[in-house]
ROKEZA-661677 format. One line per field, with one value per residue: residue in three letters; x negated, y negated, z negated of N, C-alpha, C in turn. Coordinates in nm, 3 decimals. Example, Ala and Ser with C-alpha at 12.3 -4.5 7.8 and 13.67 -1.06 7.14 Angstrom:
% residues 2
resn c(ALA_SER)
nx c(-1.319_-1.285)
ny c(0.569_0.225)
nz c(-0.780_-0.708)
cax c(-1.230_-1.367)
cay c(0.450_0.106)
caz c(-0.780_-0.714)
cx c(-1.320_-1.290)
cy c(0.330_-0.003)
cz c(-0.780_-0.787)
***
This chain:
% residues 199
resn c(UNK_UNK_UNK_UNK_UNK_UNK_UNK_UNK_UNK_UNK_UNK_UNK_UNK_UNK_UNK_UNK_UNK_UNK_UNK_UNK_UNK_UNK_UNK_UNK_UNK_UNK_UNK_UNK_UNK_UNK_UNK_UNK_UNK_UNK_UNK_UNK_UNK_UNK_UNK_UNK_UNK_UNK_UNK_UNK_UNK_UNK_UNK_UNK_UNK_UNK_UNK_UNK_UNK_UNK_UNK_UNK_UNK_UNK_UNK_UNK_UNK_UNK_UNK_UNK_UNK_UNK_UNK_UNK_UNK_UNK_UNK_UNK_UNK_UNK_UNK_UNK_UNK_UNK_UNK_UNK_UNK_UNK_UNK_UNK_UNK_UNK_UNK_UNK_UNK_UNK_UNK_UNK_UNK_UNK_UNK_UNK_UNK_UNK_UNK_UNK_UNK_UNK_UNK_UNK_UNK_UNK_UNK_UNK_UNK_UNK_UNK_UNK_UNK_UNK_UNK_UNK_UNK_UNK_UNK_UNK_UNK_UNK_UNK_UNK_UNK_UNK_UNK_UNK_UNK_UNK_UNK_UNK_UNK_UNK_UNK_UNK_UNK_UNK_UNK_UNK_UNK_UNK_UNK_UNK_UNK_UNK_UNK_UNK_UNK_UNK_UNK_UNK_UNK_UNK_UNK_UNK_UNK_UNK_UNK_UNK_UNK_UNK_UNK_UNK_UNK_UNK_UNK_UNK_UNK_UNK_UNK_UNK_UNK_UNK_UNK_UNK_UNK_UNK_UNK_UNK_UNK_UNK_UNK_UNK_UNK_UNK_UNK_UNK_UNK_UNK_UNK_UNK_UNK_UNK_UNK_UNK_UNK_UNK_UNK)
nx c(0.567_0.654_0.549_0.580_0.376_0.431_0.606_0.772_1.095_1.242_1.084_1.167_1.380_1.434_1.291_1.445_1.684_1.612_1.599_1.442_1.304_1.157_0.939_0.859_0.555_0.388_0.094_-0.182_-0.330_-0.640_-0.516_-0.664_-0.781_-1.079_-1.366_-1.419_-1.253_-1.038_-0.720_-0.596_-0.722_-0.738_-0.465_-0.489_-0.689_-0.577_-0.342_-0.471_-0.656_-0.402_-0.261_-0.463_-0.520_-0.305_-0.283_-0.512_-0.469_-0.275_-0.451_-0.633_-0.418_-0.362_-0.546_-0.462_-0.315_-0.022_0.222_0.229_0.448_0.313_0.275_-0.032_-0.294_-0.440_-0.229_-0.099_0.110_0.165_0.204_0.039_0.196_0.082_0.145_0.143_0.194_0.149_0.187_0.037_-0.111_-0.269_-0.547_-0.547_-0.444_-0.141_0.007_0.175_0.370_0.243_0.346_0.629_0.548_0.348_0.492_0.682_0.459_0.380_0.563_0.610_0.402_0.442_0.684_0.862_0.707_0.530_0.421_0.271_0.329_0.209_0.210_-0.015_-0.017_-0.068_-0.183_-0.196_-0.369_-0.446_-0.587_-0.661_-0.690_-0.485_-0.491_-0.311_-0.175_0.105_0.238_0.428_0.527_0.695_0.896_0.975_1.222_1.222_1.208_1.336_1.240_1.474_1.583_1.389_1.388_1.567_1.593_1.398_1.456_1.664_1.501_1.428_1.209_1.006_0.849_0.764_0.540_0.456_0.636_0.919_1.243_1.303_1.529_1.700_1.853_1.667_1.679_1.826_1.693_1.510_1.466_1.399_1.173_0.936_0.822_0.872_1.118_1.195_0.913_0.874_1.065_0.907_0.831_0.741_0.931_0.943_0.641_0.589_0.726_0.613_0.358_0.369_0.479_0.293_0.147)
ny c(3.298_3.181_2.976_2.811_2.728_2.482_2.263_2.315_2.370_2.591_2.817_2.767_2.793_3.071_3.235_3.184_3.311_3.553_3.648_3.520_3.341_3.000_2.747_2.497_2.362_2.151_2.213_1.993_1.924_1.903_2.017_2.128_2.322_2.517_2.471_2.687_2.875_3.168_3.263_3.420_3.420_3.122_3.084_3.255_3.160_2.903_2.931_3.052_2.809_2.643_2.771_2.807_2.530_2.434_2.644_2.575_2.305_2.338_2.435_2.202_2.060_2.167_2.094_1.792_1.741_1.757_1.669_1.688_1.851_2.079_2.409_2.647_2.705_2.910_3.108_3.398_3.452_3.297_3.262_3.203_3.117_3.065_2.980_2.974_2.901_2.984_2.939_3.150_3.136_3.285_3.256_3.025_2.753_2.659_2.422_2.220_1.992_1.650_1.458_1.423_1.403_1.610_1.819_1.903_1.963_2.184_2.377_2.396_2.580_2.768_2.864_3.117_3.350_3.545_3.489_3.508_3.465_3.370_3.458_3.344_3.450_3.384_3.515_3.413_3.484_3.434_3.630_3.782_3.693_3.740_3.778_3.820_3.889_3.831_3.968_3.844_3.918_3.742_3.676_3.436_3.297_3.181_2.765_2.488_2.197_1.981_2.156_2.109_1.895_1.807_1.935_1.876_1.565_1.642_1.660_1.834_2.025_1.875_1.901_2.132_2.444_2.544_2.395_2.457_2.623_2.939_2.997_2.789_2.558_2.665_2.902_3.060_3.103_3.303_3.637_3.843_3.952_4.106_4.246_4.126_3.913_3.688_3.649_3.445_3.285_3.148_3.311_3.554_3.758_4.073_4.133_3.932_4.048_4.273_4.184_4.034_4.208_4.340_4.221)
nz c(-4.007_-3.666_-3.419_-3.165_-2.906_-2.719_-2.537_-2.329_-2.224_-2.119_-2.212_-2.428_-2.462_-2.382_-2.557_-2.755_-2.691_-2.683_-2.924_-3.102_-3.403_-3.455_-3.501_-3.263_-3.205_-2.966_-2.754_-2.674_-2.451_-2.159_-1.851_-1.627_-1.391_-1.373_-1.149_-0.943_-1.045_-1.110_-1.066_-1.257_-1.515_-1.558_-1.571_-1.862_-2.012_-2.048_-2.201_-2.440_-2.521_-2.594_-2.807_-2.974_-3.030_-3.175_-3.375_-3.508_-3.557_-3.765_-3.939_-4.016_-4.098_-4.381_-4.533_-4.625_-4.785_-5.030_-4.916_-4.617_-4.368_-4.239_-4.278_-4.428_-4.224_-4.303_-4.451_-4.378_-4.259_-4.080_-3.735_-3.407_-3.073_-2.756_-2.417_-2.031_-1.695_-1.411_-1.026_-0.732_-0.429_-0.166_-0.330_-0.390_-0.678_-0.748_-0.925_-1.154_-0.908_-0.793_-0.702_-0.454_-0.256_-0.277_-0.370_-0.127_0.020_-0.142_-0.135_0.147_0.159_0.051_0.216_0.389_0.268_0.066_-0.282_-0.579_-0.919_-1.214_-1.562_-1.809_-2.196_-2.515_-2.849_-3.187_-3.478_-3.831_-3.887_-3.627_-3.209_-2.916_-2.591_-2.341_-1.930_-1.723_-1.433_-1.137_-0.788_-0.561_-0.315_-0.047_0.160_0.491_0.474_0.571_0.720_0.637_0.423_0.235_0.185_0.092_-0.178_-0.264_-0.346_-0.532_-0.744_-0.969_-0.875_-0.956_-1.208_-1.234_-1.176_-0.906_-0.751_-0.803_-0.911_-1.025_-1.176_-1.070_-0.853_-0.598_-0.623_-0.403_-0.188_-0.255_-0.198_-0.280_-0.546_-0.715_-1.017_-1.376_-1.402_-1.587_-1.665_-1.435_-1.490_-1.678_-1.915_-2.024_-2.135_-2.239_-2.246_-2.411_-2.675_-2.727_-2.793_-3.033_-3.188_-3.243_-3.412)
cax c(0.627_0.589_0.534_0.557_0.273_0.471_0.723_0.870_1.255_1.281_1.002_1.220_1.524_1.389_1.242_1.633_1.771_1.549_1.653_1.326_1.344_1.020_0.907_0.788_0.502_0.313_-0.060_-0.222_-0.483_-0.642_-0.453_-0.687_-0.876_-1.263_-1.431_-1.355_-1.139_-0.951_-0.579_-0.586_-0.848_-0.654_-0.383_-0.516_-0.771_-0.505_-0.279_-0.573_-0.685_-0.298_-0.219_-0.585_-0.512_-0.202_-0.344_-0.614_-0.388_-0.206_-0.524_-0.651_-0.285_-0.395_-0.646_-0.442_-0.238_0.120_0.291_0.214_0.492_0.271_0.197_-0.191_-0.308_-0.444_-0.109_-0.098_0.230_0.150_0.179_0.080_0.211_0.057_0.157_0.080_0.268_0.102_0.200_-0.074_-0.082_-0.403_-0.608_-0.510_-0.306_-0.034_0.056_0.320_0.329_0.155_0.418_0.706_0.451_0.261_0.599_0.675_0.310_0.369_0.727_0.589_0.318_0.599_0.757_0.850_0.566_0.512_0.336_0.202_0.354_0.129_0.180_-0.092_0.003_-0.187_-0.101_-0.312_-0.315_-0.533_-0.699_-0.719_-0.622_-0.468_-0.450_-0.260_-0.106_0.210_0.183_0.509_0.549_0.800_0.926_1.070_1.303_1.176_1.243_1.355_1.160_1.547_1.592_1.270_1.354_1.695_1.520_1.319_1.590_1.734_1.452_1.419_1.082_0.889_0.768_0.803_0.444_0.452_0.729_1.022_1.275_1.380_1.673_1.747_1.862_1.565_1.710_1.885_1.552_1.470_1.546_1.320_1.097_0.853_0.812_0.938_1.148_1.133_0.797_0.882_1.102_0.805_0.778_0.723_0.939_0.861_0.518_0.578_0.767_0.505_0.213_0.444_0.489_0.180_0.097)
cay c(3.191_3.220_2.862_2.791_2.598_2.448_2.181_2.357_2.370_2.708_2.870_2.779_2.879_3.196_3.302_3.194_3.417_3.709_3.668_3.462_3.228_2.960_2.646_2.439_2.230_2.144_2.161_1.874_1.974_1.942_2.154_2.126_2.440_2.490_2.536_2.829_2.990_3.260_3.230_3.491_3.355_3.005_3.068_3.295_3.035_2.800_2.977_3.085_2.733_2.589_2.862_2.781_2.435_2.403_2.671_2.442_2.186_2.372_2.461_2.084_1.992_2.203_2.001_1.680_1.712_1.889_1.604_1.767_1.944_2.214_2.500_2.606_2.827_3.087_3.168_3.556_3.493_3.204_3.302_3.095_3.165_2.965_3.055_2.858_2.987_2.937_2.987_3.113_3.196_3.328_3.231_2.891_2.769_2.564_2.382_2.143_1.925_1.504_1.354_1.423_1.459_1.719_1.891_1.948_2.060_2.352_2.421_2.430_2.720_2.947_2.894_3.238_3.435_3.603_3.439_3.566_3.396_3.441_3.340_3.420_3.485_3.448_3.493_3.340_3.493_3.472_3.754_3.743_3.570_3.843_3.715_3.872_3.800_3.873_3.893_3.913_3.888_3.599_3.662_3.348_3.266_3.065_2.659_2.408_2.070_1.953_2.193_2.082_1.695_1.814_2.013_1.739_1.480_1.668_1.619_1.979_2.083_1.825_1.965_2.301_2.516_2.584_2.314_2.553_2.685_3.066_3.020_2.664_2.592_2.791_3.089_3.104_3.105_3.437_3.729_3.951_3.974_4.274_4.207_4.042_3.814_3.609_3.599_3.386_3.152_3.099_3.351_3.701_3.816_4.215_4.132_3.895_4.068_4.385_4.149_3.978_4.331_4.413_4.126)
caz c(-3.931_-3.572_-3.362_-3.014_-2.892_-2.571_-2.511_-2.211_-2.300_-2.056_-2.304_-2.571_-2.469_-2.361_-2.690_-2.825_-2.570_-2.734_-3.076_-3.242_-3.515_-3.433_-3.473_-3.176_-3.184_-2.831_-2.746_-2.579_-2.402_-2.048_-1.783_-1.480_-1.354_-1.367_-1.041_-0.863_-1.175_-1.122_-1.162_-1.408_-1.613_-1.583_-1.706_-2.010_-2.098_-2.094_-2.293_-2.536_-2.580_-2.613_-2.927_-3.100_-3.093_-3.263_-3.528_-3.601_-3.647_-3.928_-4.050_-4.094_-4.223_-4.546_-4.629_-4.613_-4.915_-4.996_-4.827_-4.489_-4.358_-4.165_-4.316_-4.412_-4.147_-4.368_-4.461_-4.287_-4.162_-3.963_-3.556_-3.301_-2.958_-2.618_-2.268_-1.956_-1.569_-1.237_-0.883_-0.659_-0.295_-0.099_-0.416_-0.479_-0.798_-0.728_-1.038_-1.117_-0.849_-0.863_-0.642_-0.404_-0.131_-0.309_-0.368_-0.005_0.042_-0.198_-0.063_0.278_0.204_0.019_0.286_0.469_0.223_-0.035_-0.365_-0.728_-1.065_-1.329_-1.699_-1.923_-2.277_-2.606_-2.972_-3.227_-3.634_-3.881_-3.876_-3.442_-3.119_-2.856_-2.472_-2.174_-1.814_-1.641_-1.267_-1.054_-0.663_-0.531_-0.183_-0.041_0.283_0.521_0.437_0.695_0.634_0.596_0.305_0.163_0.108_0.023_-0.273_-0.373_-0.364_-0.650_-0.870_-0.968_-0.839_-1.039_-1.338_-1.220_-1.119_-0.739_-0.729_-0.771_-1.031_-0.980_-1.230_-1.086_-0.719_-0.529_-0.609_-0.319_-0.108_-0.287_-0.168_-0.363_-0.695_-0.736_-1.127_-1.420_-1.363_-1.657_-1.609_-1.305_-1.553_-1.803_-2.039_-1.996_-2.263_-2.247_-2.280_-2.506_-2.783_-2.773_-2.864_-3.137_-3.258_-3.294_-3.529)
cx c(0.572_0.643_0.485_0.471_0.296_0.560_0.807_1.019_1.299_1.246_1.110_1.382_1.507_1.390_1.373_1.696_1.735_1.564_1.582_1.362_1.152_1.027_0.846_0.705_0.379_0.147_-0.042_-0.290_-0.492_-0.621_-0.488_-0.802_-0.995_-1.224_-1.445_-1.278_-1.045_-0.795_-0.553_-0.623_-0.811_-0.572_-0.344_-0.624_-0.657_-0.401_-0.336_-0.568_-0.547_-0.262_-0.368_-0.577_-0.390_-0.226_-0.462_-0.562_-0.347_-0.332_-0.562_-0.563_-0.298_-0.447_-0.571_-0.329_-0.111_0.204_0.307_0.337_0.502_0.195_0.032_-0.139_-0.408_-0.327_-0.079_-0.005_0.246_0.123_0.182_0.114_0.186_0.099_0.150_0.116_0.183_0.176_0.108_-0.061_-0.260_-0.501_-0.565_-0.404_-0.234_0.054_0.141_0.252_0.311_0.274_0.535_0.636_0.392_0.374_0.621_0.594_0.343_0.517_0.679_0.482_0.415_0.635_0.784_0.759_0.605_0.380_0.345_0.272_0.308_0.168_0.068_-0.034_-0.097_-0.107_-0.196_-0.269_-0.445_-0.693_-0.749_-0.646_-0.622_-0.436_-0.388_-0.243_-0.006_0.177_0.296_0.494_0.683_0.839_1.039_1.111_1.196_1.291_1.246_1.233_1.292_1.575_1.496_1.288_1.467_1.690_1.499_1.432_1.628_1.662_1.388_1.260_0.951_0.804_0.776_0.660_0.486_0.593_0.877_1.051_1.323_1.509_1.746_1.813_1.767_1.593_1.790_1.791_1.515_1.521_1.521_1.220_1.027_0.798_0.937_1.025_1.187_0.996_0.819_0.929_1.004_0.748_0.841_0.822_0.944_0.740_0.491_0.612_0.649_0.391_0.273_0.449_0.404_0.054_0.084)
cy c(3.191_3.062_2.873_2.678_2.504_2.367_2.204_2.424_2.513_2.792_2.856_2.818_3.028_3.292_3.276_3.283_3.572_3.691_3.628_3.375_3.168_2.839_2.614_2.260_2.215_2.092_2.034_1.901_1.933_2.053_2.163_2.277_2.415_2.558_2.655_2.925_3.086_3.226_3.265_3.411_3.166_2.993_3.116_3.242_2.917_2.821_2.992_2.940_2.598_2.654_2.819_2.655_2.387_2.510_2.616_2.321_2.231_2.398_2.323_2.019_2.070_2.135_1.826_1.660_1.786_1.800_1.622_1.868_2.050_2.323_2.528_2.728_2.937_3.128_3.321_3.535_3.369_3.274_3.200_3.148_3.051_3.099_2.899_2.981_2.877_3.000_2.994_3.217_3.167_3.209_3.138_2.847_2.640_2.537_2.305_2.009_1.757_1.434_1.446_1.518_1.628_1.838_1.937_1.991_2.229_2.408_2.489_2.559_2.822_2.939_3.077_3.359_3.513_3.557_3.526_3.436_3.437_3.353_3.404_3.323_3.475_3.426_3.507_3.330_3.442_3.572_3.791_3.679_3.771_3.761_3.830_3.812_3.889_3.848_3.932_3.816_3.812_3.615_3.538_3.325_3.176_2.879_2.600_2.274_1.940_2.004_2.149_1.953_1.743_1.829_1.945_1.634_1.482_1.635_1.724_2.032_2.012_1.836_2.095_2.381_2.577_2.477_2.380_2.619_2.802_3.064_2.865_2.659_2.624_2.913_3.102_3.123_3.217_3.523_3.843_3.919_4.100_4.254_4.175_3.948_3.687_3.529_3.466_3.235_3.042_3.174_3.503_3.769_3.992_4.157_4.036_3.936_4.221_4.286_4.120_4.102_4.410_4.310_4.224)
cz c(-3.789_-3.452_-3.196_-2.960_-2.754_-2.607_-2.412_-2.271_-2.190_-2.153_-2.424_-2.591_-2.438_-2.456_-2.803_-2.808_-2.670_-2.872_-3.171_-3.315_-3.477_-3.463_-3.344_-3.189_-3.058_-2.840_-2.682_-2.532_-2.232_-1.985_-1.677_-1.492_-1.316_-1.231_-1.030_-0.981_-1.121_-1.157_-1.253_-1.472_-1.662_-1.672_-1.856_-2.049_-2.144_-2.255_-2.440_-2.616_-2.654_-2.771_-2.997_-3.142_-3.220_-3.375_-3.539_-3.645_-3.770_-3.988_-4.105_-4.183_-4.348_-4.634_-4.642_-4.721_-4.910_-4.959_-4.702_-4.463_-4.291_-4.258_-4.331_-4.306_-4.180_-4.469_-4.338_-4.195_-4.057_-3.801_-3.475_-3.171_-2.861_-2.508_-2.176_-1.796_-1.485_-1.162_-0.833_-0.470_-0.245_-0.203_-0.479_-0.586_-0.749_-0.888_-1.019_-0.994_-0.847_-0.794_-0.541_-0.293_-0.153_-0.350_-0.224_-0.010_0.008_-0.162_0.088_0.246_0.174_0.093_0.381_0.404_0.102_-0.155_-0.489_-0.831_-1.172_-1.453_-1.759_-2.089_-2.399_-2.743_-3.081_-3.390_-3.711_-3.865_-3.702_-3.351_-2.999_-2.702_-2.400_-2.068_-1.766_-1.507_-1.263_-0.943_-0.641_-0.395_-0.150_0.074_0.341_0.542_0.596_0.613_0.518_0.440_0.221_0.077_0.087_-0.138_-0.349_-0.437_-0.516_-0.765_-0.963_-1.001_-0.903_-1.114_-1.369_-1.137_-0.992_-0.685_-0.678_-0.900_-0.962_-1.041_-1.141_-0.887_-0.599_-0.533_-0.505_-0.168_-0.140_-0.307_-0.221_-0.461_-0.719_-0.917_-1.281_-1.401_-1.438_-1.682_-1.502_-1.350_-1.584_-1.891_-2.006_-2.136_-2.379_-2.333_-2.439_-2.692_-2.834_-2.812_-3.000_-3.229_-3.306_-3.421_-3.692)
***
């Protein structure tokens, strides 16, 4: 049984798109970055600790009687899958953004540049926990400040890492991709179906 440890409805249409059969049930966890972290290392800790939690959940739902309707998690065929996407430009991670304000902010550095979209990847059995990361390059137009609050306006950029969808209306700001480009959605799904495969 192979469980998506995310509530992101891109992630889960994604892994539709590619032909999985999953359950989805979402970590909880804190999603702020340790002092001086690495983006890498961000977002495959995150990922890591998003897929261990939700198999520790199924593992405690064993012990709670056969009224539980989560699986134990020493069941072999239990898979957990976490992932977790950043934006980062000249080091810094640009996560989803806190307000409107902080939307412009991260609009205005893409502006005219070139940024990094990283997801890191982890997949979490029994028998081990496997991490990765996707990196792809983002080249984006340069933004007016008009286009910017236009952007926002829509609503869009809110709950979106670097405050921007590539499938959503931003794609017309990008003129190039050196990568994945799923990756860029949410979910690496190359990368993702070779770890899956190697379960």
């Amino acid at each position: 049984m192979l469980v998506l440890a995310s509530a992101s409805p891109r992630r889960r249409e994604l892994l539709t798109q590619a032909g999985f059969t999953f359950e989805i049930h979402p970590a909880h966890i804190p999603e702020d970055p340790l002092p001086n972290e690495d983006p890498i290392a961000y977002v495959t800790r995150l990922a890591r600790e998003k897929a261990q939690a939700v198999f520790g959940a199924f593992s405690k739902s064993a012990t709670a009687g056969p009224s539980t309707t989560l699986r134990s998690a020493q069941d072999d065929s239990l898979v957990v899958l976490g992932a977790d996407t950043t934006v980062t430009l000249d080091k810094a991670i640009l996560g989803k953004p806190e307000n409107e304000a902080d939307a412009a902010r991260m609009l205005r550095l893409l502006s005219g540049r070139t940024h990094r979209v990283i997801t890191g990847v982890a997949v979490v059995t029994a028998a081990h926990t496997e991490v990765a990361a996707e990196v792809t390059a983002v080249t984006f137009l340069t933004l007016s400040d008009e286009e910017i609050a236009a952007y926002i306006a829509t609503g869009e950029p809110m709950d979106k890492a670097g405050a921007y969808a590539i499938q959503g209306r931003a794609a017309r700001w990008i003129p190039r991709i050196v990568g994945d480009y799923f990756n860029v959605v949410g979910l690496p799904l190359a990368l993702v179906t070779t770890m899956l495969d190697s379960c």
